[in-house]
C-alpha positions as CSV (number, residue, x, y, z in Angstrom):
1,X,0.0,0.0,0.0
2,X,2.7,2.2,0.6
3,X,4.6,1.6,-2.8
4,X,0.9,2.0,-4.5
5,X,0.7,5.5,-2.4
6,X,4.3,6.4,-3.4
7,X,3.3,5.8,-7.0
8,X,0.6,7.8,-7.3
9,X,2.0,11.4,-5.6
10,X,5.2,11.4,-6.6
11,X,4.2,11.8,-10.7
12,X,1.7,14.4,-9.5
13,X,4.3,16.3,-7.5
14,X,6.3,16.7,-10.9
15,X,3.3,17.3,-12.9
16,X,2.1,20.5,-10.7
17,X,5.7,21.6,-9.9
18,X,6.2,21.7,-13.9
19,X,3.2,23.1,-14.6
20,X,2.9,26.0,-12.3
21,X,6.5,27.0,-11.6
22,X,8.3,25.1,-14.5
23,X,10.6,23.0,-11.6
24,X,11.9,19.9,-11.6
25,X,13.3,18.0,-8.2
26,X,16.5,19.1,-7.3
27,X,19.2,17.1,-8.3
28,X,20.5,16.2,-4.7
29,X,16.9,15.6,-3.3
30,X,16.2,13.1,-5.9
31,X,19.6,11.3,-4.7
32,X,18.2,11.3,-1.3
33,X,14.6,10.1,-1.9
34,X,16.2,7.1,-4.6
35,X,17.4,6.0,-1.2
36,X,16.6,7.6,1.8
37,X,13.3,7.5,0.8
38,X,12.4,4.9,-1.8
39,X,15.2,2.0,-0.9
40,X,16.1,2.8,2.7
41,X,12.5,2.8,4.4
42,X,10.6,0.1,2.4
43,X,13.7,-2.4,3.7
44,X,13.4,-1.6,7.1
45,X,9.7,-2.2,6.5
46,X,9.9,-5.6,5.2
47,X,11.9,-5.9,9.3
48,X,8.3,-6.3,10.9
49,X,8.5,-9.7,11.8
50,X,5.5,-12.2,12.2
51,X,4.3,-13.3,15.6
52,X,6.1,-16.1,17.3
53,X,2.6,-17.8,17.1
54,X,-0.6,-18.3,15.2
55,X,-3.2,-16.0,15.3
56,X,-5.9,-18.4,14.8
57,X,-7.1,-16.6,11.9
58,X,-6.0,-17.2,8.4
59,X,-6.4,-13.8,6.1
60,X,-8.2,-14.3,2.9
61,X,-8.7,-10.2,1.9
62,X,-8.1,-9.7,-1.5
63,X,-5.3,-7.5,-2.6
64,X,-7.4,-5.3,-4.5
65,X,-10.2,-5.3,-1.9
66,X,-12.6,-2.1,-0.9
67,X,-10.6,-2.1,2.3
68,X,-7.0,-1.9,0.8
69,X,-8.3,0.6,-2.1
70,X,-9.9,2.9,0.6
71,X,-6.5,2.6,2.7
72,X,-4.3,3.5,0.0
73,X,-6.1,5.8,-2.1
74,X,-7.7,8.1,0.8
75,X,-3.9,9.4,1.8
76,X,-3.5,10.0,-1.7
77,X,-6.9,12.1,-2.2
78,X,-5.7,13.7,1.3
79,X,-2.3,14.7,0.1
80,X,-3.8,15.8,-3.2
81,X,-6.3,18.3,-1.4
82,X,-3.1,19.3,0.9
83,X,-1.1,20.1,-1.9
84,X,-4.0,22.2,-3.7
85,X,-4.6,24.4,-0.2
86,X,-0.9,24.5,0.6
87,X,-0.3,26.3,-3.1
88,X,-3.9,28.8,-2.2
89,X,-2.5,29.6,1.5
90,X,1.3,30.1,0.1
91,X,0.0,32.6,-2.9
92,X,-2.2,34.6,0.3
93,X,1.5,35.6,1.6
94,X,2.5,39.2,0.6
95,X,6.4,38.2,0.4
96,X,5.6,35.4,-2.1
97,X,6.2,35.2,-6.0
98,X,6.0,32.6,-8.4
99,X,8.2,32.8,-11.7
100,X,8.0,29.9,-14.9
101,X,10.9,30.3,-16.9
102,X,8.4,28.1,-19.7
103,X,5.9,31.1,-19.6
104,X,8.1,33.9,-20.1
105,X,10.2,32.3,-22.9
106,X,13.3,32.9,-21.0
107,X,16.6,32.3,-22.3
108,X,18.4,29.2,-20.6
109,X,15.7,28.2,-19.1
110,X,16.5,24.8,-18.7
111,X,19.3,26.2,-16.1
112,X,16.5,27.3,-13.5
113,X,14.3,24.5,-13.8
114,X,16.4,21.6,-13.0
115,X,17.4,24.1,-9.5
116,X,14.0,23.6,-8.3
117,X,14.6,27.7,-6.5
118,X,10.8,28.1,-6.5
119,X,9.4,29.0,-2.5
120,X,7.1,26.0,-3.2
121,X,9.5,23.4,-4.1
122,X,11.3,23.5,-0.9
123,X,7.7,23.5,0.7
124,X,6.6,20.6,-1.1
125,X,9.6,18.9,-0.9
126,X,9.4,18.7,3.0
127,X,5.7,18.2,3.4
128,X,6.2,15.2,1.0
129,X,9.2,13.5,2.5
130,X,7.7,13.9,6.0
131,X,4.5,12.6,4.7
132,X,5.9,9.5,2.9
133,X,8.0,8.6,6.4
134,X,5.3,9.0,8.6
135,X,2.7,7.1,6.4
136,X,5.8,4.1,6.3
137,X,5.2,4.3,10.0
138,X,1.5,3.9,9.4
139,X,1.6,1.1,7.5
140,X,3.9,-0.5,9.3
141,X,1.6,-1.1,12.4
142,X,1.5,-4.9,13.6
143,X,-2.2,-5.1,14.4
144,X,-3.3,-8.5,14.7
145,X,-0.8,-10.4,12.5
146,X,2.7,-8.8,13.1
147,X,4.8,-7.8,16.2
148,X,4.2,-4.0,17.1
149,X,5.8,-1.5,15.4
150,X,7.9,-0.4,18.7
151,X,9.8,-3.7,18.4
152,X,11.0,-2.5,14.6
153,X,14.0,0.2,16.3
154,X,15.2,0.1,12.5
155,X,12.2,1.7,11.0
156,X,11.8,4.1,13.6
157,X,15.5,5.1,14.3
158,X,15.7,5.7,10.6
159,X,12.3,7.8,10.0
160,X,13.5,9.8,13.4
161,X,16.3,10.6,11.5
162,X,14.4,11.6,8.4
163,X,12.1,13.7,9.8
164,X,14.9,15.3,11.8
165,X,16.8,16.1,8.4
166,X,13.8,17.6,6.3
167,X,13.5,19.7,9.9
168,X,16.9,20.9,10.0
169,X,16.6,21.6,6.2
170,X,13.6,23.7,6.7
171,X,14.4,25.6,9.3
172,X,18.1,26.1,8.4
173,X,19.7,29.1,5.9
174,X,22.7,29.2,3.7
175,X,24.4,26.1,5.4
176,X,26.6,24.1,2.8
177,X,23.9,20.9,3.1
178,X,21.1,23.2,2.4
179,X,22.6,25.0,-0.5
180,X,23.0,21.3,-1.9
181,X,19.4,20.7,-1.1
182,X,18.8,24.0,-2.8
183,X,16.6,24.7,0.6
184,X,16.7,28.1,2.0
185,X,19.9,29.6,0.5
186,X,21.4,32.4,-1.4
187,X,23.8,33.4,-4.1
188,X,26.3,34.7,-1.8
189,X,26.4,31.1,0.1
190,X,26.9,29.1,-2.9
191,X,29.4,31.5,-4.5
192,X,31.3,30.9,-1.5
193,X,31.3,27.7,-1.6
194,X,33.5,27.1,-4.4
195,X,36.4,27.8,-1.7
196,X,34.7,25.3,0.8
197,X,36.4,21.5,0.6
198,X,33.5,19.4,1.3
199,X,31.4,20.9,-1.6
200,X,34.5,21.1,-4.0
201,X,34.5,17.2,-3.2
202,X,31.2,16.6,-3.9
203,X,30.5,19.1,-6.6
204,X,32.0,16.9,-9.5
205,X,29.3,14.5,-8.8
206,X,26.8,16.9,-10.2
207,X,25.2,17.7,-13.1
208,X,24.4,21.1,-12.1
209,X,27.2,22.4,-9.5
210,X,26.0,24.3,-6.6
211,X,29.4,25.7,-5.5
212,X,30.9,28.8,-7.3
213,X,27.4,29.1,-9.0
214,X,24.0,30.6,-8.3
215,X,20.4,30.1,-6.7
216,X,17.5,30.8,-9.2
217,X,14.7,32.5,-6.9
218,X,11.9,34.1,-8.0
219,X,13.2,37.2,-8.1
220,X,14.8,36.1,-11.5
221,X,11.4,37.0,-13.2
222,X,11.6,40.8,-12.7
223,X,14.9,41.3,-14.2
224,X,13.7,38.9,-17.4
225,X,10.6,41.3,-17.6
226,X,12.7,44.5,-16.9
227,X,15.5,43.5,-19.4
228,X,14.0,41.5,-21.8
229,X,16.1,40.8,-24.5
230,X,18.8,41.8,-23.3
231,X,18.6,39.8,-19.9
232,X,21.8,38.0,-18.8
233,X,21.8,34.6,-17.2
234,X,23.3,35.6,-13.6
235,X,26.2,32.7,-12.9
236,X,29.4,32.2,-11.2
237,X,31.1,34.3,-14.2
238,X,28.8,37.3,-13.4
239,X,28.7,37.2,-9.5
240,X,24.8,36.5,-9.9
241,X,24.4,40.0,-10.9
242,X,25.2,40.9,-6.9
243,X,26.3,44.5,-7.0
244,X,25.2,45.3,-10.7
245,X,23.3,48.8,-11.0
246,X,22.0,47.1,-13.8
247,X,20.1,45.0,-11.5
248,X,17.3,45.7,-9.0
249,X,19.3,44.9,-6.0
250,X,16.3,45.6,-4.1
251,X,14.6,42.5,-4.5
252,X,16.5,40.4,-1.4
253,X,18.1,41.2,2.2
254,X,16.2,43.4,5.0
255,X,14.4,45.7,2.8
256,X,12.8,43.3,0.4
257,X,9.9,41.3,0.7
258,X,10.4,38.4,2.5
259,X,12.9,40.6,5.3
260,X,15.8,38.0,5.6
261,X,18.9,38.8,5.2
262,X,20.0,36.7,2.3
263,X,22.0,38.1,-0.4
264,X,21.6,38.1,-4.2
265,X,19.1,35.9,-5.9
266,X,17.6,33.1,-3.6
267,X,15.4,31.1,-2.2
268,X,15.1,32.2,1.3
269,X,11.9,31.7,3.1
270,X,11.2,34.2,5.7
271,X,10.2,32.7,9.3
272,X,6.2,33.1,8.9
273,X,7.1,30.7,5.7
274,X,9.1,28.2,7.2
275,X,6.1,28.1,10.0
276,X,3.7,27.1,7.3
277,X,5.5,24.7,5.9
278,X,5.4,22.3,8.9
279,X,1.9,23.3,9.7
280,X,0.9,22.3,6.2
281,X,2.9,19.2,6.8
282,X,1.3,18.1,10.3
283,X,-1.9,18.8,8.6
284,X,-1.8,16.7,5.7
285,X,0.2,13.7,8.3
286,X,-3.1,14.3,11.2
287,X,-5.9,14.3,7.8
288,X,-4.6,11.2,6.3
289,X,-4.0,9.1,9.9
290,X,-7.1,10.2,11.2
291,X,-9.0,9.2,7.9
292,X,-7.3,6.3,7.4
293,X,-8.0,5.2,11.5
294,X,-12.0,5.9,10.4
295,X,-11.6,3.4,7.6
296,X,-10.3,0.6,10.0
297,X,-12.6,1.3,12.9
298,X,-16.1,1.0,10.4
299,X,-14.4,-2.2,8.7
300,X,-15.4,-1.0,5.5
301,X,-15.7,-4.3,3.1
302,X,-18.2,-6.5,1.2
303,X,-16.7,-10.2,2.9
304,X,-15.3,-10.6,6.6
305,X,-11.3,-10.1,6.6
306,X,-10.2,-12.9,8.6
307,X,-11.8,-16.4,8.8
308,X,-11.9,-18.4,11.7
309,X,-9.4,-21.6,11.0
């Protein structure tokens, strides 16, 4: 159920980031959820060992049962409906903006959409890989036919340490991991970083380096509109346009809208932002829990479950 879940979200995440803000995944966060995510937690599932004895029941549910579908497909409604009031409650916020390089025919703009700079990425990023670990959780509850999930320390010890990251990422700005998460950091940070040793090490391992180069934020889209034309791609050659008077240098640090203090383009969330994005999270955890705990407590299905032997 968990796998079917995983299935169905994860294309719709990339279909409405594309869509709406023209971003893909970042490259590094892709890494992480092939196997943090994907590989890591399924394997520690498959630890939830069977009773040491029979239950006296034998099951006979089908896999494709009313019970199952309802169990798998209402998180996915839930996360659906999440995702659609996240993006409405986001676009209320007077610091955000939203910029598609697709809409405004920008040059290079294959550069900014594999970045994934947009505020929403890093928002739907985190709800998601919170959501999938806790919903692993979920699923992983003994109930009548396994051990509990407290005796499965692997499972838990590893989502802990999940949910602590995607924490840490949100709540952090312009540390070197964050910058490679492209979470909550600016072009000053990752210019920097070409002098840092641990991201010279791993910045051949990229595609798209994040040292010595630049974050892609939103504010991107009023120099393309102001310049048209004539717009340069901000980079490591051009110091992301950071001190250009040809640039509205306006648009980040204490005086612009979001009032952090990050520096050049970026993708900073300011702390009203960051406070969302784990509400929005908790929500969409608490909805899907609590309507999957109505499905098992009605015993929605057409047959009994279990069958006396």
């Amino acid at each position: 159920m968990w796998s079917a879940m995983v299935g169905a979200t994860y294309p719709i995440f990339k279909i409405v980031n594309v869509w709406t803000n023209g971003n893909m995944l970042a490259e590094t966060a892709g890494v992480y959820m092939e196997y943090a995510i994907e590989t890591a937690l399924p394997f520690f599932m498959a630890y939830a060992a069977a009773l040491p004895k029979l239950t006296g029941y034998r099951p006979t549910q089908r896999l494709l049962g009313l019970n199952v579908g309802l169990r798998t497909v209402l998180p996915v409604m839930v996360w659906i409906f999440c995702l659609l009031i996240t993006r409405m409650v986001l676009a209320a916020f007077p610091w955000f903006e939203q910029f598609n390089a697709r809409d405004m025919h920008m040059k290079r703009r294959d550069q900014y959409t594999v970045r994934s700079d947009a505020y929403q990425m890093e928002i739907d990023v985190f709800r998601m890989f919170c959501f999938y670990t806790v919903m692993s959780l979920w699923y992983s509850r003994g109930e009548s036919v396994r051990q509990p999930l407290r005796k499965n320390w692997l499972l838990i010890s590893w989502a802990a340490c999940t949910i602590a990251f995607m924490f840490f990422l949100i709540l952090q700005q312009n540390t070197t991991i964050g910058c490679f998460f492209r979470f909550n950091c600016d072009s000053q940070t990752t210019l920097g970083l070409k002098n840092d040793p641990g991201a010279t090490f791993f910045g051949p391992s990229l595609n798209f380096p994040v040292a010595g180069e630049c974050v892609y934020g939103p504010q991107i889209g009023h120099w393309v509109e102001k310049n048209g034309q004539s717009y340069t791609f901000p980079d490591g050659t051009n110091n992301c346009h950071i001190g250009d008077a040809s640039y509205d240098q306006s648009l980040w640090g204490p005086n612009s809208k979001t009032g952090t203090s990050c520096v050049g383009p970026n993708n900073c969330l300011p702390w009203d932002g960051k406070v969302f994005a784990i509400v929005s999270m908790v929500a969409t955890c608490a909805i899907a829990i609590g309507g999957a705990l109505a499905i098992a407590s009605v015993r929605l299905r057409w047959k009994r479950q279990f069958h006396r032997l």
